[in-house]
C-alpha distance (Angstrom), angle and dihedral (degrees) to the residues before:
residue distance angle dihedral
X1 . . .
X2 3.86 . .
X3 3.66 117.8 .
X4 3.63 124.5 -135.7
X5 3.71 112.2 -84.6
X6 3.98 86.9 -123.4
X7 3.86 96.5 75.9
X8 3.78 83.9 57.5
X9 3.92 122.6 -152.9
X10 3.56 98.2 -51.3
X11 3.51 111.5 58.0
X12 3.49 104.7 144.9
X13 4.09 102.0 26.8
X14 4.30 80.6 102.7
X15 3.66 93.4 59.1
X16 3.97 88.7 55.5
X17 3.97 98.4 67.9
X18 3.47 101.3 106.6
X19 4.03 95.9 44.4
X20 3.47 128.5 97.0
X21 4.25 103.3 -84.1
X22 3.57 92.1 12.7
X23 3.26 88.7 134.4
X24 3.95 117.0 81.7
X25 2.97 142.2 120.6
X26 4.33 122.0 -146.0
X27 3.77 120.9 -151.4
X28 3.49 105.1 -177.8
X29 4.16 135.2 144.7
X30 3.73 84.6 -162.8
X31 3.76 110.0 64.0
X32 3.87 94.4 -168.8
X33 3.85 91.2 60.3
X34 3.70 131.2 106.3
X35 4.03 96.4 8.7
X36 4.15 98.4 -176.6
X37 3.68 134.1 -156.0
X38 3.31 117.6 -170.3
X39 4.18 130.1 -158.4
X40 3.34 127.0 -155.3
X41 3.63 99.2 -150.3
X42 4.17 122.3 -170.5
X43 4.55 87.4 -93.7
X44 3.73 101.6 15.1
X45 3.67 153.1 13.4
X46 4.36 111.4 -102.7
X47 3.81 109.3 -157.3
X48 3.61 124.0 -163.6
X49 4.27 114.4 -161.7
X50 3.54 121.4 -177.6
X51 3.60 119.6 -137.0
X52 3.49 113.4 175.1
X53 3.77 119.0 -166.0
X54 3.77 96.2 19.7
X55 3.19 138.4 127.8
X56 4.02 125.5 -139.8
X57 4.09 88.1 -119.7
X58 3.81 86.3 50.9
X59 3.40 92.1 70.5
X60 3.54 142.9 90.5
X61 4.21 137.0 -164.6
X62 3.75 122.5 -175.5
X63 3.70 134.4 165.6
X64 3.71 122.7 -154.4
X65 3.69 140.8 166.8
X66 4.15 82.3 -24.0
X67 3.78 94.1 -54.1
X68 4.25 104.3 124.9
X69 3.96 95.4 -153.6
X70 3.81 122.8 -164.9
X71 4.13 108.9 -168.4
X72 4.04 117.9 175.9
X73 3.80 128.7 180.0
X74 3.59 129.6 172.2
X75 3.64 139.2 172.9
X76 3.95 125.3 -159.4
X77 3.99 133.1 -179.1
X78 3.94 120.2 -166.2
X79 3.60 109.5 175.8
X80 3.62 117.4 165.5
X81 4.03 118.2 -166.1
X82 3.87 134.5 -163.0
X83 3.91 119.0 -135.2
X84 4.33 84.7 -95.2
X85 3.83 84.5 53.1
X86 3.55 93.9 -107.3
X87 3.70 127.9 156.6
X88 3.61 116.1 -105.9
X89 3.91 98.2 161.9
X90 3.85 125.6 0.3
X91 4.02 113.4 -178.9
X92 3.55 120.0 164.9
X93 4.01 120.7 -175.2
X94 4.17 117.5 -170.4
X95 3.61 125.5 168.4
X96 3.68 164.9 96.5
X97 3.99 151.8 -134.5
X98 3.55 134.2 -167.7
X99 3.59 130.7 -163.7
X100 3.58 132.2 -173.6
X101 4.35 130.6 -154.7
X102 3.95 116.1 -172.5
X103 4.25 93.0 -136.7
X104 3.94 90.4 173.5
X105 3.98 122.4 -106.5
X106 3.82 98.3 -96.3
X107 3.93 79.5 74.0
X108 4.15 111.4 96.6
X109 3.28 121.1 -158.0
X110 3.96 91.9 -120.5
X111 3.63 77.9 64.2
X112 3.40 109.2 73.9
X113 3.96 123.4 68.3
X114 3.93 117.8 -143.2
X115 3.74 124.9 -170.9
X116 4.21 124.2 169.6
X117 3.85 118.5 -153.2
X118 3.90 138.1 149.1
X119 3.63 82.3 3.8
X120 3.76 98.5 -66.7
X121 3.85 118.7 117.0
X122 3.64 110.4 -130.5
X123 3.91 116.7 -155.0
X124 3.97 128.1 175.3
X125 3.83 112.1 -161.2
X126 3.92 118.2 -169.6
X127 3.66 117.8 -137.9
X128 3.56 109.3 -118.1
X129 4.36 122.6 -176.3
X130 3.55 118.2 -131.1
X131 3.61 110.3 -114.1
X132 3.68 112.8 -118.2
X133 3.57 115.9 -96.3
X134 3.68 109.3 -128.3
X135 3.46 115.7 -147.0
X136 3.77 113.8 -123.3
X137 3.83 114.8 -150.8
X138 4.01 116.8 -155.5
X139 3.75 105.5 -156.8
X140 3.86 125.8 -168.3
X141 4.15 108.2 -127.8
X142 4.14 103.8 -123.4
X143 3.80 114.3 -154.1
X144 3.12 132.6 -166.4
């Protein structure tokens, strides 16, 4: 069943606050692009991103201040020529996406394992617990 195009592509991405990566935020101009599913396995999280059309050296993984962020660009030219050195079939394709998953800062970037095949980006998070902050009380000496 199709849902009305008012609820947009996102639908549900508000429901998924309080989960594990529900945090993220998707700049894309292709809408289709990185689609993830995300395990929660028994010691990490396993995400799967599709990336259709790219290549493994078209892609780019960086973690910073927590934030696991996926950035591809790629740039194709398929130009086709008669004998005369006319155009039969010109098709360019240019762009990028980004997307972004808040993996907590107890996560290091030797960490996480990253594997690309059949155009699917394969990831494997570990779950890490936040260390307890420990609340540090500064006290003024009284004397007397």
């Amino acid at each position: 069943m199709l849902m009305p195009s008012i609820f947009g592509e996102n639908l549900f991405d508000d429901f998924m606050e309080g989960f594990p990566f529900g945090n993220y935020k998707t700049t894309s101009s292709f809408n289709s692009l990185m689609k993830t599913d995300i395990r929660d396995m028994d010691q990490s999280y396993e995400l799967d991103i599709d990336m259709p059309g790219f290549r493994k050296e078209d892609i780019k993984a960086e973690l910073k201040n927590g934030y696991l962020t996926i950035e591809a660009r790629t740039s194709r030219d398929n130009d086709e020529q008669d004998e005369k050195g006319r155009y039969i079939r010109r098709e360019r394709y240019c762009g990028s996406c980004q997307r972004s998953f808040y993996v907590g800062k107890e996560v290091t970037q030797e960490d996480i394992k990253a594997r690309f095949e059949n155009g699917i980006l394969k990831l494997t998070v570990p779950k890490r617990e936040a260390l307890p902050r420990t609340e540090e009380n500064h006290y003024i000496a009284i004397e007397g």
